[in-house]
N, C-alpha and C positions, 0 to 999 in steps of 0.2 A: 306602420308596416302594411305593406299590400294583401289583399287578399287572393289564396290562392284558387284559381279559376276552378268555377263547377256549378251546375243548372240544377239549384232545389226545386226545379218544377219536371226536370227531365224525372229525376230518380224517385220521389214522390209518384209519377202518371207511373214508372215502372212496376215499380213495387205496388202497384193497386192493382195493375194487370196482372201482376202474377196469383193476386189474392182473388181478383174476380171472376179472371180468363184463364182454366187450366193450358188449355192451349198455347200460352205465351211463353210455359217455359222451352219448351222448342225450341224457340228462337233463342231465348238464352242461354241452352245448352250450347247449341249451335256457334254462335260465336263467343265461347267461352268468357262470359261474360264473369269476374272475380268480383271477392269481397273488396279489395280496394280501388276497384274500380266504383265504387261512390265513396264519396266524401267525407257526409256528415255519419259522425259515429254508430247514431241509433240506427241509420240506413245498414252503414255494414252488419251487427248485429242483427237486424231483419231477415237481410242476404242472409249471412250466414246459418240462420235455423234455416232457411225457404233450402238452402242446398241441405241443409240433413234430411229435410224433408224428401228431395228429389232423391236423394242416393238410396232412401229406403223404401222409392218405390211406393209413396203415400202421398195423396194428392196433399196440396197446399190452399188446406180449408182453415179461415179463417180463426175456426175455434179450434183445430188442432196447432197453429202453431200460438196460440193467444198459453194455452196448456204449456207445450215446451219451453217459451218463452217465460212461463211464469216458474214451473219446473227447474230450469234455471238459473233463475233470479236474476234475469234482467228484462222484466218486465216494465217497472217502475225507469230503467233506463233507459228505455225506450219511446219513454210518454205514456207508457200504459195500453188502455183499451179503446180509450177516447182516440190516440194517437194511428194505433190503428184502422179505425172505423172513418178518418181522417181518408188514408190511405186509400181504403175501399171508395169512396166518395169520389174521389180525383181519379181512378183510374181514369185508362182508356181503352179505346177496343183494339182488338187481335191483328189489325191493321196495322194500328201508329207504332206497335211495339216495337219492331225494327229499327225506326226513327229516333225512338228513345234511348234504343242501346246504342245506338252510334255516337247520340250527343252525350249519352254518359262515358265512351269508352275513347270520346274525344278528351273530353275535358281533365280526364285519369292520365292519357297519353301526355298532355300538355302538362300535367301536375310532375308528372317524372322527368321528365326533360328540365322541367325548372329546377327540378331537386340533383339531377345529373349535373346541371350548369352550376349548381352551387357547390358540389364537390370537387368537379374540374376547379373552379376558384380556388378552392380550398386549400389544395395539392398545387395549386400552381404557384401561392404562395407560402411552400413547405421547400424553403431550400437544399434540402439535400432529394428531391426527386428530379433526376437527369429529367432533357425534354425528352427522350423516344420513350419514355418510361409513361411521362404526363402524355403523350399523344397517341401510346396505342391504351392508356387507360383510357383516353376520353373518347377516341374511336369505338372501343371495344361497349362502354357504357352506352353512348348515344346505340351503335346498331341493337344492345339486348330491349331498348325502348319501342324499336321498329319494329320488332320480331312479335307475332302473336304467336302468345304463351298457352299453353293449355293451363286449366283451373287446375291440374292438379300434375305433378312429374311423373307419379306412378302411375303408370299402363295395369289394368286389371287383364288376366290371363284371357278373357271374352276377346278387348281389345285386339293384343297382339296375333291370337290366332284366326280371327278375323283377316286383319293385315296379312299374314305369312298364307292363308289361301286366296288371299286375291291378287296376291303378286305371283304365287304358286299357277292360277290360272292365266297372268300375263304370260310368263314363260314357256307354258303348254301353249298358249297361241302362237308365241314368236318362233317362227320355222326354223331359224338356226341356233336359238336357244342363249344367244351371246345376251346374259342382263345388264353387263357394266359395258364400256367402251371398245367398240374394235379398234383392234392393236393393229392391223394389216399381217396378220401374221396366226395363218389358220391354228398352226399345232400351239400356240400360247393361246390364242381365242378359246379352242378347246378344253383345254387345262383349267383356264383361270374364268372362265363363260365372259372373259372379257373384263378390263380393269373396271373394278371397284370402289364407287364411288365410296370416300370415307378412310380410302386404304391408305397406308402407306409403304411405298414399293422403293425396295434398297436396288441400286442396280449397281452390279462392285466389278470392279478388273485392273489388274495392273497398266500402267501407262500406257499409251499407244496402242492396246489392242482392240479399242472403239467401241468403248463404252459411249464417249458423246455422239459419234455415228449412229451408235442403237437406241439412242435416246432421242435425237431428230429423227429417226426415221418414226418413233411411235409417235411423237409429236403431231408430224406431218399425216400420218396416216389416223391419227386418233379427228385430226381437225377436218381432214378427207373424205373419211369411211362413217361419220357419227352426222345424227342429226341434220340429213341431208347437204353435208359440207359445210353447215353452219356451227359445231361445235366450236369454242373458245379455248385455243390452249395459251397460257401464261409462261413464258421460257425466260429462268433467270438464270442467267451463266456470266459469271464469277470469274472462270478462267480466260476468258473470251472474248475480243469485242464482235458486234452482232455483226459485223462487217465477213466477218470470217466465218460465223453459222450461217448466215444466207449464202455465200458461197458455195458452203456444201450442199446444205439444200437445193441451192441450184443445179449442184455437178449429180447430186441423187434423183434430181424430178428430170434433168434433160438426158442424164447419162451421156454427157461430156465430163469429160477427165477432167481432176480437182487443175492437176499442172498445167492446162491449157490456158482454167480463168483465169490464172496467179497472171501468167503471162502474157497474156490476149493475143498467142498465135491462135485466132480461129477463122475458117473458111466463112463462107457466106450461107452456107449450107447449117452450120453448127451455129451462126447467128440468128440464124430463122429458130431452130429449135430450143436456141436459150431463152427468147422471147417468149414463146411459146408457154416455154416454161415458166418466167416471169409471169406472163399474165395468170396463168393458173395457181402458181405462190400466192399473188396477191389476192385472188377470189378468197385463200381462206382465211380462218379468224387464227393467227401464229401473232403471238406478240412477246417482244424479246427485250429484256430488260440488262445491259451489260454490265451494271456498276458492280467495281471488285469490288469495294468495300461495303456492300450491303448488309444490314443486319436482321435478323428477326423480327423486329416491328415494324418495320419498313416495308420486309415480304407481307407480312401479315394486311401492311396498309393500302400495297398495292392492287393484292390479289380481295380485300372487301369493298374496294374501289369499284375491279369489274365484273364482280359478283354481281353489287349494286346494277351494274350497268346490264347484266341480265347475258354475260357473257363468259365466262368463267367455266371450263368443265374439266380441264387437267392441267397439273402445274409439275414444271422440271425444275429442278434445280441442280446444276453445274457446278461447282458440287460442295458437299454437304460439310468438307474438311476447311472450305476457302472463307464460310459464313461467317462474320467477325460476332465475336461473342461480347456480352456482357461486362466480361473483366469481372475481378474479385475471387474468382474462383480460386480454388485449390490447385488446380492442375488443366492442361487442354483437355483429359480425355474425360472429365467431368463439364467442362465445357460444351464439348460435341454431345456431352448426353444429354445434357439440359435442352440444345440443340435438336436433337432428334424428338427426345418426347414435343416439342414444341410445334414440329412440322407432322405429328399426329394431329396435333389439335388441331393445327390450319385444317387438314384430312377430313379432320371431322366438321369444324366450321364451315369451310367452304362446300362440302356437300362432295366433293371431287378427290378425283385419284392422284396423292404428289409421288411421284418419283425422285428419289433425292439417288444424285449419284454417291460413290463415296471409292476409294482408295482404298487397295488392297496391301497389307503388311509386306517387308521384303521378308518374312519368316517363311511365305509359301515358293521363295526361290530356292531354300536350303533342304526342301524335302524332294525325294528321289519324285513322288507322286504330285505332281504340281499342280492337279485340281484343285480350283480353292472349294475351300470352306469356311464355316461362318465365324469359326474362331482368326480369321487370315482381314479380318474387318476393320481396316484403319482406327486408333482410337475409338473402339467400338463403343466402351461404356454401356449402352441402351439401345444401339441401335436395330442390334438382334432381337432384344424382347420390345423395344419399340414398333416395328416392321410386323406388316399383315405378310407380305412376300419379299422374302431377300433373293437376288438372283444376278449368277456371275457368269460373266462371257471368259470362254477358256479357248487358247487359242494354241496346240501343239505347236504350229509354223513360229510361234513368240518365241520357243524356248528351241529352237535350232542349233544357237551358240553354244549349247551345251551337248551337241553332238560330236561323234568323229564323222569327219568326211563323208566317209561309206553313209552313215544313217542320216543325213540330210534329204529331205525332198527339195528339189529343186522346184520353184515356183515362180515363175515371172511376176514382173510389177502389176502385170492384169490380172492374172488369174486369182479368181476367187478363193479365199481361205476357207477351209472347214474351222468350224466355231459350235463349241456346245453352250448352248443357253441353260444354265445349270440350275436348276428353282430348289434352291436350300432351305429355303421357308416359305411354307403356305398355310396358313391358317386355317383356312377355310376348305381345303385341299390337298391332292395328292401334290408328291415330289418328282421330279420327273428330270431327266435331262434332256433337252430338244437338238438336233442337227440343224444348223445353219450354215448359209453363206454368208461371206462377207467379202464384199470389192471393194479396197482401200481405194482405187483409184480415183473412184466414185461416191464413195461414202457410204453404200447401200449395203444393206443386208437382207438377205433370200430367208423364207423357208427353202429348206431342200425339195418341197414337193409343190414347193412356189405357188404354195396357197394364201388367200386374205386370211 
């Protein structure tokens, strides 16, 4: 049987530094240096008192922990005294200490990865585990090995309000106040101080009145308006091939009419400005993924992919009722919940704000009041107590059929719709209904006061 990789001279010179050189726990605080990051047994139990040592605030003197050690009875598990004084002997200075932690938190990282590769084994010859099953568990395993971990999960109250005033003073420095992603759209910017990284954002409306329009439009202005035009958005759309979303994009960035691209009556004049447009699409980070049949681990594998890649900052999905599920379930609307809490987690995983579209019930055509609301939530399940913000485009001009004559507005194929952006749920937040435009023609949607 092989031995598993680890430097009994790295963690020995450590462990003497921490006994010789008070100074060196610094460093090991610093990079959250764990018990099972050494090896051999009696090394962890070392570790382990040297951190009770450290959390009470009591240097790490030889004869105090020689006391706790014995105190506890595992003194003798340890080698003793002699094992110790061993220790002290080998140190090194306040210097190498660095060096040492690295080759120890080298050889701990290689130790999981081989233990990760052996359970992927494990499971892969476990016949009843599907592969999307085996591959976003060996995905999901390998990235928690890459990830530095803190020593311990729990935040002490010092901690977190520490953090909550130094992010408190980023916000006081940043002049327009927005902390999450500008949306291009001042009175949501306002509202929401910009989407929020971790959130998950429901965006709901019945057919055709342009929800996937409002959902490229923040795409594009999220990937526009953020990180000097270098934010990374991830667009999965389900209903769509990407053929058809760059289209619009295009008829929204040049404001030439969607029917013109379909058809390619255009002058030479509207050639120049599609270009135009084109080259400016392509400067930014929009990446569009059209498989109908995509599942959950799949999204998941996608978007840890260009996470990895260091490009990753808001993800769409097109929408949330089209995601093929699991199977086995009891019913779809337990489906789509399992669904939803799942595209929390991405939210939280990926560090980024997902907007899932989703499909509004035909129950909200039967009431006199056709605002939706949050019970009007296709196969909702979870999606309502899932969601940081749920928010629906409502669009009077939709429901004209159900006029007489006399009460129709007449509106031509150009003229811009009024649309209330309707924020049903905010967590973190007030409620608010917003005034929009919306030009089908185009695909674009206005604040009314045609603010960023």
């Amino acid at each position: 049987m092989k031995q598993l990789p680890y430097s009994h001279e790295a963690e020995i010179a450590l462990l003497g530094s921490l006994l010789v050189y008070p100074e060196s726990v610094a460093t090991v605080v610093e990079y959250d240096v764990r018990i099972d990051d050494f090896f051999k047994v009696e090394h962890q139990q070392i570790f382990e008192h040297m951190l009770a040592l450290i959390d009470a605030n009591r240097i790490i003197d030889p004869k105090l922990l020689i006391t706790r050690l014995a105190d506890h009875g595992k003194l003798d598990l340890i080698g003793g005294v002699d094992y110790l004084m061993m220790l002290t002997d080998n140190s090194s200075g306040p210097s190498s200490v660095k060096h040492y932690v690295d080759v120890v938190q080298e050889k701990s990282q290689i130790r999981r990865l081989i233990h990760v590769g052996q359970d992927i084994v494990d499971h892969g010859f476990d016949t009843t585990v599907e592969l999307d099953e085996l591959l976003d568990l060996a995905e999901q395993q390998i990235l928690d090995v890459t990830r530095i971990r803190r020593t311990s999960e729990m935040l002490s109250s010092r901690e977190v309000v520490q953090e909550f005033l130094e992010n408190l003073n980023q916000i006081r420095e940043n002049k327009d106040r927005i902390t999450g992603l500008k949306t291009g759209y001042g009175s949501l910017n306002h509202l929401t101080n910009g989407l929020q990284r971790g959130d998950l954002i429901i965006l709901a409306a019945r057919p055709s009145v342009g929800k996937t329009a409002f959902a490229l439009n923040l795409a594009l202005n999220a990937a526009r308006f953020n990180f000097e035009g270098q934010a990374g958005v991830a667009v999965f759309s389900l209903e769509m091939p990407a053929t058809h979303l760059i289209s619009r994009m295009m008829s929204a960035q040049s404001s030439i009419k969607s029917e013109y691209l379909r058809s390619g009556n255009l002058d030479d004049d509207q050639m120049n400005e599609l270009h135009q447009a084109a080259n400016a699409l392509a400067q930014l980070n929009v990446f569009i993924d059209d498989s109908s049949t995509i599942t959950v681990p799949e999204i998941f594998s996608k978007c840890r992919k260009m996470k990895a890649e260091g490009r990753l900052d808001m993800i769409v999905i097109d929408y949330i009722q089209l995601i093929s599920g699991k199977g086995g379930t009891e019913s779809r609307q337990q489906e789509v919940s399992e669904i939803s809490r799942s595209l929390k987690q991405l939210a939280r995983e990926m560090e980024a704000p997902v907007i899932g579209l989703s499909q509004l019930s035909r129950l909200v055509e039967r009431r006199d009041n056709k605002m939706p609301q949050l019970s009007d939530l296709r196969e909702s399940g979870s999606i309502e107590q899932d969601a940081d913000i749920v928010m629906f485009l409502y669009r009077e001009d939709y429901y004209d059929h159900d006029k007489d004559d006399d009460e129709k507005e007449e509106l031509s194929p150009d003229q811009p719709r009024p649309v209330v952006l309707k924020i049903a749920k905010h967590r973190n937040g007030a409620l608010a209904e917003l005034d929009m435009q919306f030009e089908p023609s185009i695909s674009k949607f206005y604040d009314v006061a045609r603010e960023r």
